[in-house]
C-alpha positions in Angstrom: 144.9 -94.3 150.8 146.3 -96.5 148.4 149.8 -96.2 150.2 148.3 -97.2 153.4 146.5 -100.2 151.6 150.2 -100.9 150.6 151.4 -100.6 153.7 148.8 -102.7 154.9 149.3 -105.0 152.4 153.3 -105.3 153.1 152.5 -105.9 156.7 150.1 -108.6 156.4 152.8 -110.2 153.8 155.7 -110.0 156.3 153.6 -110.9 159.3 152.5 -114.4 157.3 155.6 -114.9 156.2 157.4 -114.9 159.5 154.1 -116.6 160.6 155.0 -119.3 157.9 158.7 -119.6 159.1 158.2 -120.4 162.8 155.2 -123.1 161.3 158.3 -124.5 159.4 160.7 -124.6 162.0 158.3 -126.0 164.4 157.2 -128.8 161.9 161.2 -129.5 161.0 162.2 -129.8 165.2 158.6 -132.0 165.1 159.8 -134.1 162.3 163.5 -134.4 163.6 161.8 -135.4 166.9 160.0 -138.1 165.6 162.5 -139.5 163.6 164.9 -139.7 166.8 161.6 -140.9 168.7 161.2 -144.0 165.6 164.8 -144.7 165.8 164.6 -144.8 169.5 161.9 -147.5 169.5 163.5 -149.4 166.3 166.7 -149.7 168.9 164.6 -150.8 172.0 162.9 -153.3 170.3 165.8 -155.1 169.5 167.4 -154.7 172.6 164.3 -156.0 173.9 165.1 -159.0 171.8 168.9 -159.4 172.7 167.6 -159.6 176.2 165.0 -162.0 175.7 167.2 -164.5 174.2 169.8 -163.7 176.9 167.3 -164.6 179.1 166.3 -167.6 177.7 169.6 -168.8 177.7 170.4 -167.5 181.1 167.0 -169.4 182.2 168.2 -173.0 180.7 171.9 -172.8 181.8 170.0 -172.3 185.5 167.4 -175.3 184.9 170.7 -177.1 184.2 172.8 -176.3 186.8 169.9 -176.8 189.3 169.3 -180.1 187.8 172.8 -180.9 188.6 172.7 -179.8 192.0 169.7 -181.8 192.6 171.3 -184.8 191.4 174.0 -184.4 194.0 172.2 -183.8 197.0 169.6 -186.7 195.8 172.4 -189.1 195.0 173.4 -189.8 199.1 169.6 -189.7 200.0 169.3 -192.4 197.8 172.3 -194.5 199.1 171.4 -194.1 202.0 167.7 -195.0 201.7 169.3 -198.6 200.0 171.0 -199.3 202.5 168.1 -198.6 205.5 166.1 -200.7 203.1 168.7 -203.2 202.9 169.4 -203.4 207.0 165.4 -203.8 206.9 165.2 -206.5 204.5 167.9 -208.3 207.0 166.5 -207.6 210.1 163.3 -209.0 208.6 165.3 -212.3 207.4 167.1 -212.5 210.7 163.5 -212.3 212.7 162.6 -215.1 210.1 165.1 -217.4 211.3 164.6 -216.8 214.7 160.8 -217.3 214.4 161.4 -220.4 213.0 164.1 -221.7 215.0 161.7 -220.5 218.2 158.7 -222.3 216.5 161.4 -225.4 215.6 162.3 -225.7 219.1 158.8 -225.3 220.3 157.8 -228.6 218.0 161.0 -230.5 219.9 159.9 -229.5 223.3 156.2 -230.8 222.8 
């Protein structure tokens, strides 16, 4: 009896010991996991940031360059808009003068 309660005894032993061993190995490839996981995020996080302020800087060198552009295409419209404003302004002086030379000769005739 008392060999088979040492038997027993030497079972139970090896069985929680290789019981313990795989709980360690899991709880090691767990730990290396999360440390690769924490390193992982630590690293997207600043590329996260890189981008942001690449983006930021993308996003003003475009408000810039659009500015630009606008400028261009707004610099003719606005030439040319003087210069209908300024045939205007003459047409309107011309029709003066020949209002008042109709209205000048109309006085005369009477």
């Amino acid at each position: 009896l008392d060999e088979a309660h040492q038997s027993l005894l030497g079972a139970v032993e090896a069985l929680l010991t290789t019981v313990a061993n795989v709980h360690n190995m899991q709880r090691d490839r767990l730990e290396a996991m999360e440390a690769d996981i924490k390193h992982n995020l630590v690293c997207n996080d600043q590329a996260r940031a890189q981008m942001q302020v690449r983006l930021q800087e993308s996003a003003h060198a475009a408000q810039g360059l659009f500015a630009k552009l606008l400028e261009r295409v707004t610099a003719p419209i606005q030439m040319a808009t003087a210069r209908v404003q300024q045939s205007m302004e003459q047409q309107q002086q011309e029709q003066q003068q020949v209002d008042e030379s109709t209205t000048n000769a109309n006085e005369e005739y009477t």
